[in-house]
N, C-alpha and C positions, 0 to 999 in steps of 0.2 A: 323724894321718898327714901329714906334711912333703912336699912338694912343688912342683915347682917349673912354674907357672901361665905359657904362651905366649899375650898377648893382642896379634896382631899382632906390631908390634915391639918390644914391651916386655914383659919376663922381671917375673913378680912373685914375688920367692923367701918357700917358707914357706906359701905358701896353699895352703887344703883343696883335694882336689878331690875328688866326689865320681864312684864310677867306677858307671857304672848298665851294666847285661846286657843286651845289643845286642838289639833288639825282634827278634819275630819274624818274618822276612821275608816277607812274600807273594808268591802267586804272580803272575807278570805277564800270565799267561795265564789266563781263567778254567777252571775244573776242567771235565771234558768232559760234555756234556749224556748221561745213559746212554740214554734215549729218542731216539729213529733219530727227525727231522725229516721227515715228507712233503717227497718231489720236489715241483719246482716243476713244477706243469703247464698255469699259463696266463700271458699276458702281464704281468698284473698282478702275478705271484708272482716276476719278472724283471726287471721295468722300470726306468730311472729314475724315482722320482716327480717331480723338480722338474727338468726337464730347463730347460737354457738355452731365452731366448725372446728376439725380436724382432720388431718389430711388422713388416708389409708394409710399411708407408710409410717405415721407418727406411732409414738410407743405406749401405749395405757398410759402409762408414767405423766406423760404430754395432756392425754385427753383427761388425767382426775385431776392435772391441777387448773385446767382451764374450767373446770365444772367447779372447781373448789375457790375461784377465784371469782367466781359469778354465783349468782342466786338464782341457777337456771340448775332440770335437773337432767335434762337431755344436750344431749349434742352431736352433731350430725357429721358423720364420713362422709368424705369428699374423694372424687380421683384428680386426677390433675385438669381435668374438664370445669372442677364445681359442679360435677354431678353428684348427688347423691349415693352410695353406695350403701348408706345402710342408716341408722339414727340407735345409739347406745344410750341408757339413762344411767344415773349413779348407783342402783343397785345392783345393776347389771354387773359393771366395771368389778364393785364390790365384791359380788359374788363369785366372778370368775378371775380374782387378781391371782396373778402366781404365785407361789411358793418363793423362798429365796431372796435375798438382799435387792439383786440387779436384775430380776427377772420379768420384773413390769419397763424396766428399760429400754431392754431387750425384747419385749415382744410386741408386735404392730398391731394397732388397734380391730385391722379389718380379720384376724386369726377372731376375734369375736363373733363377728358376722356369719361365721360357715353354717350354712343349712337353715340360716332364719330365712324369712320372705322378707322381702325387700319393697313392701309397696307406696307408694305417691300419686300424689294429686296434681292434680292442673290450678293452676289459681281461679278458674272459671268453672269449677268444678261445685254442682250447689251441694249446700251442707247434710244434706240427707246421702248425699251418694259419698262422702267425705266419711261420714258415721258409717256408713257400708264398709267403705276400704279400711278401717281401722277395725269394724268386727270382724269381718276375713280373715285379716292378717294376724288378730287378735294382738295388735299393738298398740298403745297408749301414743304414739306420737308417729305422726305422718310426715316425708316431708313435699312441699309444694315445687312444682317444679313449670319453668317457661315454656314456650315453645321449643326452646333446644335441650331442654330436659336438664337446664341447669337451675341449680337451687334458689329459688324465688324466697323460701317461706317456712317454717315448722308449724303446723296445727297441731295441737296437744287434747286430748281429755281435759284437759281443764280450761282452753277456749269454748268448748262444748257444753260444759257443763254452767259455766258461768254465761253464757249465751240461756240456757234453758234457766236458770235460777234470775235471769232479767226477764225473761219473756213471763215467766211467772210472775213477776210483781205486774206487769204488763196483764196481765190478764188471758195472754194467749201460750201459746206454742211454739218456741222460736226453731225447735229441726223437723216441721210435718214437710210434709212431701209426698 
């Protein structure tokens, strides 16, 4: 079989070419699980596992480029435990950055935290009493914490929300209680 061979720019007249039957596509979507997944019913079946961190002592400066370096818009104070001390989002930062050249450098993230409530969940904690502690504290973002109260987790409003906007296609309820 005669033909005629395109390598780039140059025509090679006469060479074989061998014509193979175009493989079989896959799909790009995996096929659908027929077993119905258990809802999620506690923290931990919701959360982010690695949520962003920064230490207390770090400076604004620290904690907006690690928000700005991720497509996260929370990130969680830590003390030197990995406890939790508090959970900032980027408007927050935004809105209380300082005056002045060196002055987000200079100041540590936890000067943010004075006089907020500070509240967290247990990763066993079901999702209705989760939706509790985030109206309370009237916070968008919780963080989960282990038995020694070191940071497990971040649950957000928008685990919550995207939980209710499933169960809705679902046909049920996903935070009754």
């Amino acid at each position: 079989m005669g033909a005629v061979l395109d390598r780039g720019r140059t025509t090679v007249p006469g060479a074989e070419v061998a014509v193979r039957p175009p493989r079989a596509l896959r799909p790009l979507v995996a096929p659908a699980d027929p077993r119905p997944r258990p809802a999620p019913t506690t923290a931990a079946d919701v959360m982010t596992r690695f949520p962003l961190t920064v230490h207390q002592g770090d400076s604004l400066w620290t904690a907006w480029g690690r928000l700005a370096d991720s497509r996260d818009t929370h990130i969680v104070v830590v003390d030197d435990h990995r406890r939790p001390v508090g959970v900032l989002d980027d408007r927050t930062l935004a809105l209380e950055w300082p005056g002045g050249p060196m002055a987000a450098r200079r100041a540590p993230v936890h000067t943010l935290l004075r006089g907020r409530a500070r509240p967290r969940v247990r990763s066993g904690d079901d999702l209705p009493a989760v939706a509790r502690v985030m109206v309370g504290a009237r916070a968008d973002a919780v963080p989960v914490v282990d038995h020694r109260g070191r940071l497990f987790g971040l649950v957000t409003l928008w685990h919550l929300a995207e939980l209710a906007a499933r169960s809705e296609e679902d046909g049920g309820s996903g935070l009754d209680g």
